[in-house]
C-alpha positions, -999 to 999 in steps of 0.1 A, spaced: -414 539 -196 -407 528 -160 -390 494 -173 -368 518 -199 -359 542 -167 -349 510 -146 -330 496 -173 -313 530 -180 -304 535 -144 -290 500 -144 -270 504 -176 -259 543 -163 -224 535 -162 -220 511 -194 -207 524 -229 -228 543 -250 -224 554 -283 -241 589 -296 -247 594 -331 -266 616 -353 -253 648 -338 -246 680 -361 -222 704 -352 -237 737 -356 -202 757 -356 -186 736 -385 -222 720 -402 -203 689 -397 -213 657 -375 -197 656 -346 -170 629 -333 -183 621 -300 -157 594 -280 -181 563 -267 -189 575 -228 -211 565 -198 -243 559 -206 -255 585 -180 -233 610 -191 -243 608 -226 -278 613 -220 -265 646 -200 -249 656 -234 -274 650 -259 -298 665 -232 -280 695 -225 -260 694 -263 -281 725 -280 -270 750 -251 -234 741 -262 -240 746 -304 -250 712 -312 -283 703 -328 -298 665 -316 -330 661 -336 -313 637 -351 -291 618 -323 -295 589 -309 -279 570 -282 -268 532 -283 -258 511 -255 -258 477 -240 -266 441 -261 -281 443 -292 -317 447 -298 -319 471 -265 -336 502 -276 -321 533 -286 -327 568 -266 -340 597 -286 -332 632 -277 -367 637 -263 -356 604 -245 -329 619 -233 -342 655 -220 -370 634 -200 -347 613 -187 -322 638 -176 -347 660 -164 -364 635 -137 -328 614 -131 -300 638 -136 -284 630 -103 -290 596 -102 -276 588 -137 -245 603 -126 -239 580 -97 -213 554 -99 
């Protein structure tokens, strides 16, 4: 995991696409803009406390081929990082 976290911190403030997340208010998927890679980890991580069930999302950024972030991904990451994947 310490190559993913260096390679998330690195890639904190490049485009990241969420999908996979279910809108509990409307049981509809919900339209999330593309956003900061470190600010969509904060979402999906923090994304049940605001009506939104994740067990399902997933979080794309950088080239091709780089590995996705699960939620779990996400909470862990958020969790031990927060501040730092904030950071400009």
């Amino acid at each position: 995991m310490h190559a993913t976290v260096a390679a998330v911190l690195a890639a904190r403030n490049n485009e990241a696409e969420i999908l996979g997340v279910l809108d509990l208010a409307n049981k509809a998927d919900a339209k999330i803009e593309a956003i900061r890679l470190g600010e969509a980890i904060q979402f999906v991580a923090n994304a049940t406390v605001l009506g939104y069930d994740v067990h399902a999302a997933m979080v794309f950024y950088g080239e091709p081929g780089t590995p996705s972030l699960r939620a779990k991904d996400c909470e862990e990451l958020w969790a031990k990082y927060g501040a730092a994947l904030l950071r400009p």
